[in-house]
N, C-alpha and C positions, 0 to 999 in steps of 0.2 A: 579506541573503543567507540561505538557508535550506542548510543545509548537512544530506544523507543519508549513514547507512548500511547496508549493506545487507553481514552477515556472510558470507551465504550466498548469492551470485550466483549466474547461470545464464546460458548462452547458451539462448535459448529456440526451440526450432523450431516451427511453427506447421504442420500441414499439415490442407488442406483434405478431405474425403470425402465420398460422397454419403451415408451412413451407417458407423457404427463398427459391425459386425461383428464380435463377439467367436469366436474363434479358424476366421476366414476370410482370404483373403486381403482387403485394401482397398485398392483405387487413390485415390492422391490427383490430386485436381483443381489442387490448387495448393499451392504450399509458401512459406518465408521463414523468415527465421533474424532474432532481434532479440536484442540486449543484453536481461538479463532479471535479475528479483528487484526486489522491491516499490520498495526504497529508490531502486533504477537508474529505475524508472519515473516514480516521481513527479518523480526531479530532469532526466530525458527530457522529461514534460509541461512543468511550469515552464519547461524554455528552451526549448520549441517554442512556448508564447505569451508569452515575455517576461521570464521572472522570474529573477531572478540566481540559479545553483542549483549544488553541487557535489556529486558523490557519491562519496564513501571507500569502498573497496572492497577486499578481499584479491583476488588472481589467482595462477591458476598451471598450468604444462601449456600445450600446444597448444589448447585451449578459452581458457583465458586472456590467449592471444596474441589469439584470435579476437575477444575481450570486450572487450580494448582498442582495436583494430582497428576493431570496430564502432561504439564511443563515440565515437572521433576522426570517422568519417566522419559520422556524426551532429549533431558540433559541440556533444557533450555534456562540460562539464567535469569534470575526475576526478580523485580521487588512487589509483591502485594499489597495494596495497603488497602485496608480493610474500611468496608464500609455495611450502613444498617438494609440498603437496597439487593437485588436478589442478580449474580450476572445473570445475563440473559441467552437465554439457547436459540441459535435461528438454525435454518432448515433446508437444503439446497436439495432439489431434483435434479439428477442428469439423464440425461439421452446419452446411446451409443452412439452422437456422430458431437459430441460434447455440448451442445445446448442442458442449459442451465436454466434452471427457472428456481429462483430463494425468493425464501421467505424469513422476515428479517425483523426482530421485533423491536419494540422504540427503545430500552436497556431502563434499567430502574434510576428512578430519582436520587441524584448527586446534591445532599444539602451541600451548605456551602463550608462548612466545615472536613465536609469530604474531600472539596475541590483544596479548598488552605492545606488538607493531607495528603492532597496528592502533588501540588506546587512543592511542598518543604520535601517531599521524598526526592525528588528531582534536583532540586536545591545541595540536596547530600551528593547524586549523582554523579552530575555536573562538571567536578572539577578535574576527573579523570575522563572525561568526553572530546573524541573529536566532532561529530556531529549528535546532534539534537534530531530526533527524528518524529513528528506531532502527523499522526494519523487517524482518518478515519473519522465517523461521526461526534457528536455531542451529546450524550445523555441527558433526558430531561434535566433541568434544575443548570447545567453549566453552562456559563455565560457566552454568547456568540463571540466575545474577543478574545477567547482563553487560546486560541493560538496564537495572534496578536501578540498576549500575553508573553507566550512561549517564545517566540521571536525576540523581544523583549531582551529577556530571560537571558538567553542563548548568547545574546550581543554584551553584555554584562561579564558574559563566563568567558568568554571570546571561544565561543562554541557556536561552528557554522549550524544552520537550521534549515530542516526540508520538511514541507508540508504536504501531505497526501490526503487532501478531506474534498469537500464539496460546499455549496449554497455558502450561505453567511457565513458562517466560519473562515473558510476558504479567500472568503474575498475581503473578508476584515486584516485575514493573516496576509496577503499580499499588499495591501495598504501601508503596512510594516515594516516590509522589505527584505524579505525573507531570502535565503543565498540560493534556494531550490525550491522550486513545486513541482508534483509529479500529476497533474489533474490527466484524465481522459479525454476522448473526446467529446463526449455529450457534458463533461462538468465546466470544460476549456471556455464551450459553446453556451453555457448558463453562466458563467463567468464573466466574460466577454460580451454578453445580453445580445447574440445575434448567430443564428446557425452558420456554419463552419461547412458545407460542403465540398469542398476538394482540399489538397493537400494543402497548395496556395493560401489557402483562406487561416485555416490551422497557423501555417508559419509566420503569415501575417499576425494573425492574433497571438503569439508566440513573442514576435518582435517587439507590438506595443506594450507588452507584459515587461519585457525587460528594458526597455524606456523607462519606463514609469518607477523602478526602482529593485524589480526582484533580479537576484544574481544570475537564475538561469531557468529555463523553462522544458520539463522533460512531457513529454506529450505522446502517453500510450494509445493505438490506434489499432488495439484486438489485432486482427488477420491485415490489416494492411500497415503492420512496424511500428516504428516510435521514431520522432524526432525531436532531436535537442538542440535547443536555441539558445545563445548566450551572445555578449556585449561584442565577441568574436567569431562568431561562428554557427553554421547552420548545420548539422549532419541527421540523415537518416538512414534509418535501419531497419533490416526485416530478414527474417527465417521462415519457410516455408514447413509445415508442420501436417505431414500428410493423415496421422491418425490422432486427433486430439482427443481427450477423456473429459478434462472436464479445465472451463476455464478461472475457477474460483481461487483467487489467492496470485493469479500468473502475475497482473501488475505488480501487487508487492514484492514476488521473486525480481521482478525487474528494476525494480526501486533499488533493495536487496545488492544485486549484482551492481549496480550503478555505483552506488555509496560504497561497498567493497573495495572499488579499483579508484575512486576519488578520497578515499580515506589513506593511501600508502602514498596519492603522489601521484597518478596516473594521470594523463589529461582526459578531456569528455569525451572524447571519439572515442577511445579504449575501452571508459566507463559505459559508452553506451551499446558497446555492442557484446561487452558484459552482460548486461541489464539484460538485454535482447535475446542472449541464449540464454540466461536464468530462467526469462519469463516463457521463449517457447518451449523448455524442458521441463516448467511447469504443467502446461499443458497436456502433456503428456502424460501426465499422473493425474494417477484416481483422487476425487475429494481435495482436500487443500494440502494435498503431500507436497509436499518442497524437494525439490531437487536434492543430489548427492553428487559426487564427482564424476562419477560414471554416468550419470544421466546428461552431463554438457558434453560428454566426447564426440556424437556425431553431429550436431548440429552447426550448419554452414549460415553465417549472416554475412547478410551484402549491405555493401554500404555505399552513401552516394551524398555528396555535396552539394551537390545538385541538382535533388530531385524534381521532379515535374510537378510542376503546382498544379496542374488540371487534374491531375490524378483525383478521382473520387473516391471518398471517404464514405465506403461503408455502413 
């Protein structure tokens, strides 16, 4: 069971344009509203192809009626735990050549009574868990070391931990020693406190990551693949994705696929080129739709041990 959470959910609206027009009016083409937030996705993906998944979540407000609403219809498992703040709805534009432009708002204040109910739900979780999955931002009011925290946590239960967040958070929870991080480029490179230009520079910054004490270092890099770094091994990965729709949600299907084939036993080459066609049959789909089984069948990844460090990064 890979058990998520995700502090800071969203209902996410998706709406289509023929372009984003800054301060015009814009017609949408088309629209959809999806249960949203990193940790909600990946455990979406997971049980759209298979994988036992549960995701803890705070809710509250009329958005949070909506959040629950939309999980059930989806046949996504979930624990709610309720709080006096409102979830919060953010806003994604897409182009038809898949350019994104969201809009994202800060998510309601988590007293700390919220936080203690959302730690004890987790708590309950836990003892049926193979991995611990802490994604995504921090709500006003929750403390920068609450994945720290959850690392913590996770080492207690003897429940591996992967982290998918950003800024402070992110770098408190690596401090920890956390068995996985999935950062991006640009979060690796504010991480790391220095730009990341070619691929070289990524794997480098990948290496001293797991020196320093994390188990492995998975590093999404949009249209030029992902690679994953560990105490043994470099590998990358990459699918060529001729008609993209929209890239919102594609990391977490890759996260998602990763943790799927690392959860039965797989090694990380396998897991990652899982991950790899998760996240470009992400792309693929409109709004933050997740994959199905038919949507990984044609997608080809190449894979290289060796990749060229001069390669630039995007």
């Amino acid at each position: 069971m890979i058990v998520t959470v995700t502090p800071n959910p969203s209902v996410d609206r998706t709406i289509t344009v023929p372009a984003v027009r800054v301060g015009e009016v814009n017609r949408a083409l088309s629209s959809r509203i999806d249960p949203g937030g990193k940790g909600i996705n990946v455990t979406r993906a997971l049980t759209s192809l298979g994988s036992p998944s549960l995701a803890v979540l705070p809710t509250g407000g009329p958005e949070g009626q909506l959040m629950t609403q939309l999980l059930t219809r989806a046949g996504v498992a979930y624990r709610a735990v309720p709080i006096v703040g409102q979830t919060r709805m953010n806003v994604a534009a897409v182009e038809p050549d898949g350019t994104t432009t969201k809009l994202n708002e800060a998510g309601p204040v988590l007293e700390g009574t919220d936080t203690a109910a959302l730690l004890q739900q987790l708590a309950l979780e836990l003892p049926s868990a193979d991995w611990l999955v802490a994604c995504g931002s921090l709500p006003p009011g929750v403390p920068d070391d609450f994945y720290a925290r959850l690392v913590t946590v996770g080492r207690e239960h003897a429940v591996r931990v992967a982290v998918d967040s950003s800024g402070t958070p992110l770098a408190a929870a690596v401090a920890a020693g956390p068995d996985l991080i999935k950062p991006n480029h640009e979060e690796l490179a504010e991480l790391v406190g220095t730009p990341l230009t070619t691929l070289g520079e990524v794997i480098d910054a990948a290496h001293e990551l797991v020196a320093g004490g994390v188990g492995a270092v998975v590093v999404s890099l949009g249209a030029d693949g992902a690679v994953l770094v560990d105490s043994e091994r470099c590998v990358w990965a990459g699918a060529r994705v001729t008609k993209p729709l929209s890239t919102v949600g594609a990391g977490d299907c890759l996260l998602a696929g990763l943790l799927s084939e690392l959860q039965t036993g797989h090694d990380p080459e396998r897991a990652l080129v899982a991950g790899t066609t998760w996240g470009a049959a992400a792309v693929r789909l409109p709004g933050s739709v997740v994959p199905t089984t038919a949507d990984l069948q044609d997608i080809e990844v190449t894979i290289s041990h060796h990749p060229d460090p001069t390669i630039p990064i995007s």
